[in-house]
DOKEDO-754066 format. One record per residue (C-alpha): x, y, z. Coordinates in Angstrom, 2 decimals, always signed. Layout:
        px        py        pz
         X         Y         Z
...
//
This chain:
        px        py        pz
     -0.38     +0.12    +33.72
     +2.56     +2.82    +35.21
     +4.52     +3.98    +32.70
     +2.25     +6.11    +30.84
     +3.37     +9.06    +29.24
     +1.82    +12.05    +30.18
     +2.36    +14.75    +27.99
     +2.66    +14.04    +24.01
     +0.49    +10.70    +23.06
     +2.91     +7.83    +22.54
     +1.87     +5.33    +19.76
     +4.50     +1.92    +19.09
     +3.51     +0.96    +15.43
     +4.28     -3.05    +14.93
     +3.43     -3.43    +10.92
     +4.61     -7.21    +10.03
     +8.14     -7.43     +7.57
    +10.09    -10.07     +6.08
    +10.85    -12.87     +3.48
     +7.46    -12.95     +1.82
     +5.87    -10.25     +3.37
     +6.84     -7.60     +1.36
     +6.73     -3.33     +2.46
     +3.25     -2.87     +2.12
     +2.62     -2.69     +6.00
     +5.18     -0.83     +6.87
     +4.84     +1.44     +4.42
     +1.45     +2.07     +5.55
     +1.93     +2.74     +9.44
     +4.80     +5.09     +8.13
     +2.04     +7.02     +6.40
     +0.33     +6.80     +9.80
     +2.78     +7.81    +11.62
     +3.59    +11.22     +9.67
     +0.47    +11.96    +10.30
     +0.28    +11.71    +13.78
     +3.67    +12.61    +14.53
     +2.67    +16.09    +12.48
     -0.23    +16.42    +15.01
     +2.61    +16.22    +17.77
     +2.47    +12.43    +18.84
     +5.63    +10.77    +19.56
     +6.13     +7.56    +17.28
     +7.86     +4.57    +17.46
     +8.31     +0.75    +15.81
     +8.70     -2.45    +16.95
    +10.37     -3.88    +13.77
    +12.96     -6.61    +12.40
    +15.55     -5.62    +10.74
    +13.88     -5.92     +7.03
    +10.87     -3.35     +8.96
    +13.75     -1.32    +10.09
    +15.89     -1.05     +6.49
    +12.62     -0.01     +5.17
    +12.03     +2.93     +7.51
    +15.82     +3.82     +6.69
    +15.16     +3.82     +3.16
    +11.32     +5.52     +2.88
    +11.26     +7.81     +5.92
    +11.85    +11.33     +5.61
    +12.55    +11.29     +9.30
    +14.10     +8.89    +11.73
    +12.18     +6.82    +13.53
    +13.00     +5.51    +16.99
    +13.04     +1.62    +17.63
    +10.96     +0.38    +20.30
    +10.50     -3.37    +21.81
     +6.65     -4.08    +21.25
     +5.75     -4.59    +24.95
     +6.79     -1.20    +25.49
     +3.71     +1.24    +27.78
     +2.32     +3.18    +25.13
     -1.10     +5.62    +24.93
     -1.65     +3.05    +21.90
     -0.09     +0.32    +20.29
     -0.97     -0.38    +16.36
     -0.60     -3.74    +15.01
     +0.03     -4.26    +10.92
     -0.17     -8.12    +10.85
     -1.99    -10.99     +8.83
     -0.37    -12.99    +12.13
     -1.97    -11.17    +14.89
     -5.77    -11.72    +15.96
     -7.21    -12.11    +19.09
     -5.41    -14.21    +21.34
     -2.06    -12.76    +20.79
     -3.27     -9.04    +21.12
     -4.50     -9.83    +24.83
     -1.39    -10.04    +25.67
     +0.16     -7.22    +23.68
     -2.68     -4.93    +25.07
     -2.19     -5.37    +28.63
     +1.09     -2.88    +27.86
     -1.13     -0.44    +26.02
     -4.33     +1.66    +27.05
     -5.24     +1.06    +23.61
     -5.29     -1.05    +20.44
     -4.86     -0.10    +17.08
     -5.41     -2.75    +14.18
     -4.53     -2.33    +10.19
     -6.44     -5.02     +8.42
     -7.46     -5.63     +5.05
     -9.03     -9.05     +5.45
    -11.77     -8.95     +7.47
    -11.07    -13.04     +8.07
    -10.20    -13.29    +12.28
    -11.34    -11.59    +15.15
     -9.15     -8.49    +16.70
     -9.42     -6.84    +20.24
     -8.95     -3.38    +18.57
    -10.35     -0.06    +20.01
     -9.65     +1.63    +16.37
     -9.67     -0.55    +13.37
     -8.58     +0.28    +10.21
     -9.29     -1.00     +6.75
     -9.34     +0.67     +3.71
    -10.56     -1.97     +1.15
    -12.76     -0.71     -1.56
    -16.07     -0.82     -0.59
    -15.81     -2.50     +2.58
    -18.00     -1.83     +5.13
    -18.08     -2.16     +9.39
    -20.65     -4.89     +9.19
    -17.95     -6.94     +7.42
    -16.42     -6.97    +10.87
    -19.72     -7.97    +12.72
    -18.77    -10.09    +15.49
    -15.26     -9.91    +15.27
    -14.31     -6.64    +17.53
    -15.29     -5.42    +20.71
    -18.71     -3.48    +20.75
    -17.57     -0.38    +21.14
    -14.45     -0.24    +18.72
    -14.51     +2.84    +15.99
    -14.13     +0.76    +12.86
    -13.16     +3.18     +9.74
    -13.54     +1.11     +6.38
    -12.76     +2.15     +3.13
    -10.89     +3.69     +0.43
    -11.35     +7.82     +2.38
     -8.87     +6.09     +5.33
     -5.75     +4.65     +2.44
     -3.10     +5.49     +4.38
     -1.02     +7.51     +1.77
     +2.36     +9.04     +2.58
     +2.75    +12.53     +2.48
     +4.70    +12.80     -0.65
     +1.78    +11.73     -2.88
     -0.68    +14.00     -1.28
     +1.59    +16.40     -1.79
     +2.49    +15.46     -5.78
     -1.25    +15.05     -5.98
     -1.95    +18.80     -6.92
     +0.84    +18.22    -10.08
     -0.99    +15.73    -11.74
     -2.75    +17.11    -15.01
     -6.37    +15.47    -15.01
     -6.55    +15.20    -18.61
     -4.82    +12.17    -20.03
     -2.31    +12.22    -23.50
     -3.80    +10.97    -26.64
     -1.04     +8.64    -27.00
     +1.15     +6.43    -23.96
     +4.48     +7.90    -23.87
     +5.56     +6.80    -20.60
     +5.04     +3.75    -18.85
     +5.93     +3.07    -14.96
     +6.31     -0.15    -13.95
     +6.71     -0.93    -10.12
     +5.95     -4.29     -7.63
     +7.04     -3.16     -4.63
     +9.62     -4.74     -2.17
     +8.48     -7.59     -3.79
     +9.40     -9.38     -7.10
     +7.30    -12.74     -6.66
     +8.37    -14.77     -9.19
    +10.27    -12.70    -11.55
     +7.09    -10.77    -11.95
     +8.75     -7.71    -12.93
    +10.95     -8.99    -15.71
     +8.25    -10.69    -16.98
     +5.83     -7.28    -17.16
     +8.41     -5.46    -18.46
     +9.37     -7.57    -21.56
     +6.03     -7.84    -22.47
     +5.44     -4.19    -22.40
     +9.01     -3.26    -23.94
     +7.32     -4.89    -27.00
     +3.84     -4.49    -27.08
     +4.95     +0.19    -26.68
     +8.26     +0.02    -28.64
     +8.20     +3.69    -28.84
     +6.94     +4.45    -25.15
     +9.69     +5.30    -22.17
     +9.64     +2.50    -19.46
    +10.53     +3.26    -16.12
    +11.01     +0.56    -13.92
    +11.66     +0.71    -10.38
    +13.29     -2.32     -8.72
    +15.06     -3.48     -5.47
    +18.17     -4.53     -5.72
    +17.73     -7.91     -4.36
    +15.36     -8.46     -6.88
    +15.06    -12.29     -9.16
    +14.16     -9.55    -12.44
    +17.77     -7.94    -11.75
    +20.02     -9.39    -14.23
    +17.02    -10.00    -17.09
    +15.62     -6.35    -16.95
    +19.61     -4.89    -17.08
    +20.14     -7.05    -20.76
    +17.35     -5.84    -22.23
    +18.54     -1.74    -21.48
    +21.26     -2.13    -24.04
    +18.47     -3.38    -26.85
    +15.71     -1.42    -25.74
    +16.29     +2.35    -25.78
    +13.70     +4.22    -23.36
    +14.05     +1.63    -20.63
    +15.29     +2.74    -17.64
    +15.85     +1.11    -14.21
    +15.11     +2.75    -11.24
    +17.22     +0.49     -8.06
    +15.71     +1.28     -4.95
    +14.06     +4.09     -5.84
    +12.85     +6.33     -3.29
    +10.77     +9.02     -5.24
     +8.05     +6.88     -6.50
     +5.89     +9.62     -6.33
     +8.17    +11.90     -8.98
     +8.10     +8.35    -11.55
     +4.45     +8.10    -10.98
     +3.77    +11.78    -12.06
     +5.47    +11.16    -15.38
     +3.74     +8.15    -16.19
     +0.61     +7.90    -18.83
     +0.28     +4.43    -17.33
     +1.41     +2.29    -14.66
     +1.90     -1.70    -13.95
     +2.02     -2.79    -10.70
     +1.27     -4.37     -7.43
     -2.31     -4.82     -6.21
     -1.53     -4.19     -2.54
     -1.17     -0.70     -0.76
     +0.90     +0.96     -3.76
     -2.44     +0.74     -5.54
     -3.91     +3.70     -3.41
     -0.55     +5.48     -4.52
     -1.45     +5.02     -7.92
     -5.01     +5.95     -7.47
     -4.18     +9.28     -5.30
     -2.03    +10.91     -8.32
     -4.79     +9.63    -11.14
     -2.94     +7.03    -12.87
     -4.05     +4.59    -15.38
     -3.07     +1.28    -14.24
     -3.19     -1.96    -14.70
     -2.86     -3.92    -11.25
     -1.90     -7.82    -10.51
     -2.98     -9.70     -7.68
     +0.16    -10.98     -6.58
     -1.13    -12.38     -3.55
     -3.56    -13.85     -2.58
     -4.60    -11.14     -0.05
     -4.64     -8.86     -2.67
     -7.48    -10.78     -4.92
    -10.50     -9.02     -3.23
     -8.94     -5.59     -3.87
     -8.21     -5.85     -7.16
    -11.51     -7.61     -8.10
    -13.79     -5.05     -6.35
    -11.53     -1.77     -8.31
    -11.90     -3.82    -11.42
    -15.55     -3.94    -11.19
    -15.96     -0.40    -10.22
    -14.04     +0.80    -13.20
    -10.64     +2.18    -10.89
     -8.33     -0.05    -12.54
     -8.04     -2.81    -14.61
     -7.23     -5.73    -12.94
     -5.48     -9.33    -13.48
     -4.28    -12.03    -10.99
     -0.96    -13.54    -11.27
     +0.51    -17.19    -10.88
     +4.57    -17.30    -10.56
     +5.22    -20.20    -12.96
     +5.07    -19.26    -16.81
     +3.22    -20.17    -18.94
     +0.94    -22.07    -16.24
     -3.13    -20.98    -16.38
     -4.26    -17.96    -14.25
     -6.30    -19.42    -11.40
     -9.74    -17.57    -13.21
     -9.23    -18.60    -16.41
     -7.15    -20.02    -19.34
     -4.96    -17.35    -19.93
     -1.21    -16.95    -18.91
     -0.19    -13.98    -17.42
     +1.27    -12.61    -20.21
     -1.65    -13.14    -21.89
     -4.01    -11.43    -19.33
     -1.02     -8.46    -19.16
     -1.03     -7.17    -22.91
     -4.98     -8.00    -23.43
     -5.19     -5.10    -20.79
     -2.39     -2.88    -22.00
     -3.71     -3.19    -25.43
     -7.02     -1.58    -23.90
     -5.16     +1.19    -22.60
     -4.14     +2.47    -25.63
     -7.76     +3.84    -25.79
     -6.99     +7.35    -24.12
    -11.04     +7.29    -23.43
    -10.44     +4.20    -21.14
     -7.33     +5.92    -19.22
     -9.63     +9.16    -18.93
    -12.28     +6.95    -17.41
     -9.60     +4.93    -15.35
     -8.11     +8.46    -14.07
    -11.33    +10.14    -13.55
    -12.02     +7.17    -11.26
     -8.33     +6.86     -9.62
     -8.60    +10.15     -8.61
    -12.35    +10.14     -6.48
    -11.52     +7.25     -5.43
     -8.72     +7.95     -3.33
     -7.93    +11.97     -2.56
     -4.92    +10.87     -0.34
     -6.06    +12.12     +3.23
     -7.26     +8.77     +5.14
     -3.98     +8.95     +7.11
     -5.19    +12.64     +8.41
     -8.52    +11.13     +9.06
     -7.33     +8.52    +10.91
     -4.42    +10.15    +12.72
     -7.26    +12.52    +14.07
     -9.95     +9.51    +15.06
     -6.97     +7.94    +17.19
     -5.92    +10.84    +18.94
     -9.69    +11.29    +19.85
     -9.62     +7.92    +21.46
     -6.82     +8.92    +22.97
     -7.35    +11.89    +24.56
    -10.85    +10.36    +25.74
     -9.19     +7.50    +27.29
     -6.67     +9.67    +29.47
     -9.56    +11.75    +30.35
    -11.52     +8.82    +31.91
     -8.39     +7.31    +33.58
     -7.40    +10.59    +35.21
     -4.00    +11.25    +33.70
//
């Protein structure tokens, strides 16, 4: 195990990227990594190249690449792919393990596990980690980045009495033309609100949402935005995602309706749906074809539960709730659990 560092902890973040795969993880370990970089760790990825364009693109710093085998104090995985059997091998270059998981579905040889599903719990991981891993479960460890904690204070907690601004965002992603499809809905169902929609530039809804800007004042596209958090804090409401950018909504007190857009993200959207956090619809690419939980299409299930949001006592409810459930800090709290381990573990190995 030589090549240890011995002065300022080294942690190699490996979040999962790619065709189908979206930002959401490395997003995340970014959030992760301000924090423990701003608590003087020294950071790295092991990333492809779509991993690495989004830490070129999101980052506020830059962020040195790293093969995945390299010795590190710990080594944090962000991958649906990785379980067990895989992570013997990656933790044989690393005194420690690190896992992000939202799925609670495989077993994981993590020292520190991470999952910040609403209203999971460590006994959902019974049996599937070592004994005496620290296992830190829900929403208090969303790893947020720092620019939402920070726009956090600028949100007002009382809501409009009418929607005058509508944000519309899925991500890296645009599963089946998702975002074209939200926003023509919406462009008609608010014909008076502002839409802002923020889009990659690779996106299928490209060419549909830039014909409709000529015919539908208000609407404005956001390519590759950066500043999500700035578009968030002008929005009454927000469409979106119901993957990690749901903590970002929740964290600045947004009204939102979120879509399951995989099926990963089904349990999270369910369980802030029935807790009153959001409200909450799944999503099947094809239109006009039957959600999976019922008859309706998805644009169907989409302006049912805008229409409901033009109640401004349902968006206070949905902010009041958006906001305790999700204060923005997790990535502190975890930052300081893993340097813990990490400090223990040099202690006991002498160096």
């Amino acid at each position: 195990m030589g090549g240890f560092p011995m002065t300022a902890p080294r942690i190699i973040f490996a979040p999962a990227a790619g065709e189908g795969v979206g930002g959401g993880h490395v997003m995340r370990c970014m959030a992760l990594a301000q924090a423990l970089a701003a608590r003087g760790a020294d950071c790295a990825f092991a990333v492809n190249a779509a991993g690495e364009a989004i830490l070129n693109r999101f980052s506020d710093r830059s962020w040195p690449i790293a093969p995945i085998d390299t010795p590190a104090d710990m080594l944090v995985l962000d991958d649906y792919d990785m379980a067990a059997g895989r992570e013997a091998r990656l933790k044989e270059h690393a005194r420690l393990l690190g896992v992000i998981d939202d799925l609670a579905d495989r077993p994981h040889l993590a020292d520190v596990l991470v999952d910040p599903g609403d209203g999971r719990e460590p006994g959902h991981y019974a049996g599937l980690l070592p004994e005496e891993a620290r296992v830190l479960t829900g929403s208090s460890y969303a790893l947020i980045r720092a620019a939402f904690v920070e726009a956090r204070s600028q949100r007002p907690t009382t809501v409009k009495p009418e929607i005058e601004r509508v944000f519309v965002s899925f991500g890296l992603s645009d599963v089946g033309g998702v975002t074209a499809r939200a926003v023509a809905l919406l462009a008609a169902l608010a014909p008076d609100a502002a839409i802002d929609v923020a889009l990659p530039s690779h996106s299928e809804s490209l060419n549909r949402i830039a014909a409709l800007i000529p015919v539908r004042p208000g609407l404005t596209l956001h390519l590759d935005a950066i500043d999500v958090a700035g578009l968030l804090l002008r929005a009454d409401v927000a469409v979106g995602a119901g993957g990690a950018s749901t903590w970002e909504r929740c964290c600045l007190g947004v009204p939102s309706i979120a879509v399951a857009v995989a099926e990963n993200q089904r349990e999270l959207v369910a369980q802030l749906a029935d807790t009153g956090v959001v409200l909450g619809i799944p999503y099947t690419p094809s239109t006009g074809t039957p959600l999976s939980r019922g008859a309706e299409t998805f644009e169907d299930a989409l302006g049912s539960a805008f229409l409901k949001l033009r109640d401004p006592a349902l968006r206070q409810r949905l902010a009041d709730a958006s906001f305790a459930a999700c204060d923005g800090l997790g990535a502190r709290r975890v930052a300081e659990v893993m340097l813990a381990q990490i400090s223990r573990t040099r202690s006991l190995s002498g160096s």
